[in-house]
N, C-alpha and C positions, 0 to 999 in steps of 0.2 A: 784447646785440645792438648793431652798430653805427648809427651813422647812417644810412649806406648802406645797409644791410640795409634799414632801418626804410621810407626810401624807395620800395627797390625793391619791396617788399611793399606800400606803401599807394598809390603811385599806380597801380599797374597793378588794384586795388581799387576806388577814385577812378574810372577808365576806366570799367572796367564797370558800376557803380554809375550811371554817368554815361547809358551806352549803354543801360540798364534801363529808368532815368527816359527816355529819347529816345522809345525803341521805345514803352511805356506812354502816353508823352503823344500818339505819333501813330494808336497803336491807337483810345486817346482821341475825337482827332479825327475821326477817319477814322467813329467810330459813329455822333459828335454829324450830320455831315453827312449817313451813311446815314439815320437819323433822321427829320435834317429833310427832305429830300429823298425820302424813298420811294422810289417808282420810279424816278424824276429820276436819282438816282445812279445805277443800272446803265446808264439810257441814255445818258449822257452818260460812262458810262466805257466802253462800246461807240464812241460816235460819235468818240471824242477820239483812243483805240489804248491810251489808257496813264491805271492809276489817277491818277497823278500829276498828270497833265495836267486831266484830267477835274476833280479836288480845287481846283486852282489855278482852273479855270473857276468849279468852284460859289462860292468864297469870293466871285470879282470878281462876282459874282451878289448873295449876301449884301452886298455891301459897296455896289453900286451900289444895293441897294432899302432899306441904310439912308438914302441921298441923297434917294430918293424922298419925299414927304409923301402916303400913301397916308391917307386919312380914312375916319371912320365912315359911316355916311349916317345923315343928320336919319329921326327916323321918319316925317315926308313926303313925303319923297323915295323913302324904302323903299318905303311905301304905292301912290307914284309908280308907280314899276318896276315892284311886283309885279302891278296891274294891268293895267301894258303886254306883261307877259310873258300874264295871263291872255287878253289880246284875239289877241296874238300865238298860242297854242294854238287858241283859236277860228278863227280866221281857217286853219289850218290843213284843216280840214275842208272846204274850199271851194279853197283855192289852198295847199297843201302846198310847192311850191317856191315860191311868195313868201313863205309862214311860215319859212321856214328861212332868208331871207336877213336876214327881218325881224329873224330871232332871231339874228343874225349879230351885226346892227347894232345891240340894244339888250345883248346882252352886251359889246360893243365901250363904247357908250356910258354901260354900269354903271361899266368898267374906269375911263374918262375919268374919268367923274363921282369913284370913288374917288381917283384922284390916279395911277391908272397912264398912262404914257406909250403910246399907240394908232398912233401913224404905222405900226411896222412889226412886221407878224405873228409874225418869228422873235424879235423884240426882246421882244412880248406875253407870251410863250412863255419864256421866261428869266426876264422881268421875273415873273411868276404863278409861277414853281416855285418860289421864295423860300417862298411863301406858301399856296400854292394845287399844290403837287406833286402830291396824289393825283388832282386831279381833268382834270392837262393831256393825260391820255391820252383824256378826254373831249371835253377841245377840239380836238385834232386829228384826231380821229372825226370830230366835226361839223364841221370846216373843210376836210374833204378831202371829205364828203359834198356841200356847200356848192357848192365845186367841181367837182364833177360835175355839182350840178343846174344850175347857170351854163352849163353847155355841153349839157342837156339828156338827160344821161345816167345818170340817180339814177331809182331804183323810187320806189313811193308807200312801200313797205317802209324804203329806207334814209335817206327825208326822215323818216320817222317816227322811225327811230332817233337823224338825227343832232338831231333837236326834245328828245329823250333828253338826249341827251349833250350838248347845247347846258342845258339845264336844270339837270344836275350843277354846272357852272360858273357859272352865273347865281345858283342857288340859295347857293355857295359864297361868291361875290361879292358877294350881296346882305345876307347874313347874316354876312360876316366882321365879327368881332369886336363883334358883339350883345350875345351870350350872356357877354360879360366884362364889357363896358356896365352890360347888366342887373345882373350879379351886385355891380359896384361902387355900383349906384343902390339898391340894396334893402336896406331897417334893417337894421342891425346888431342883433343880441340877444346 
């Protein structure tokens, strides 16, 4: 067999070989971000028009909350929160739309206190899907319920549910990365 032979058979080999590995490493990826994202990905490949586009968001997503210095909280602090969230449920019973703003303001100020950036809502929302994907369909439950009772137009029913789904996030918040805390602080055997 010639040289030319030999070529013509191996690189057009090579190619597809090539285009196998491609497709593979982007199926790949494309899981590792369903994955991470749960929900997150479908909606942001809805809101975007196009996988592609959607994928290029979630990474600048991943990459900006590597920048971030998101922290554990001291178990003080935990202890802190969890009590304000406990007065905050009470206090419900009595004033229902000031417990849901209340609960607005102290998942906003867990987020701070973790090292997330709080100025702006959609920014929250991006910034927590890194991390916090299953639970953002909670947060914007509660933040569109929020909203409503700000304007005077939320049942006792949907302040109850958004104290709910305010809670999924707090709880998520509150508790992220504990349970690895824990597991690294505890003898070895």
């Amino acid at each position: 067999m010639s040289t030319g032979t030999l070529i013509a058979i191996i690189v057009p080999v090579v190619v597809v070989l090539l285009l196998i590995a491609g497709a593979l490493w982007l199926v790949a990826r494309r899981r590792r971000l369903r994955e991470r994202f749960g929900p997150e990905y479908e909606r942001t490949v809805r809101s975007s028009g196009s996988r592609l586009a959607a994928e290029q968001e979630l990474r600048r997503r991943e990459q900006r909350h590597q920048q971030l210095e998101i922290k554990p909280l001291a178990p003080g602090t935990r202890q802190r929160y969890a009590q304000d969230w406990t007065q905050v449920q009470q206090e419900f019973v009595d004033r229902p739309g000031e417990a849901v703003q209340r609960a607005d303001g102290l998942v906003t100020a867990l987020m701070h206190e973790r090292g997330y950036p709080t100025e702006d809502y959609e920014q929250r929302l991006r910034d927590l899907s890194v991390e916090h994907a299953n639970t953002l369909k909670h947060y914007r439950a509660a933040h569109a319920v929020n909203a409503q009772a700000g304007r005077g137009d939320a049942t006792t029913e949907e302040l109850r549910g958004a104290m709910v789904h305010y809670r999924a996030l707090f709880t998520a918040l509150l508790d992220g990365g504990q349970a690895a805390r824990d597991d690294d602080e505890s003898p070895r055997r």
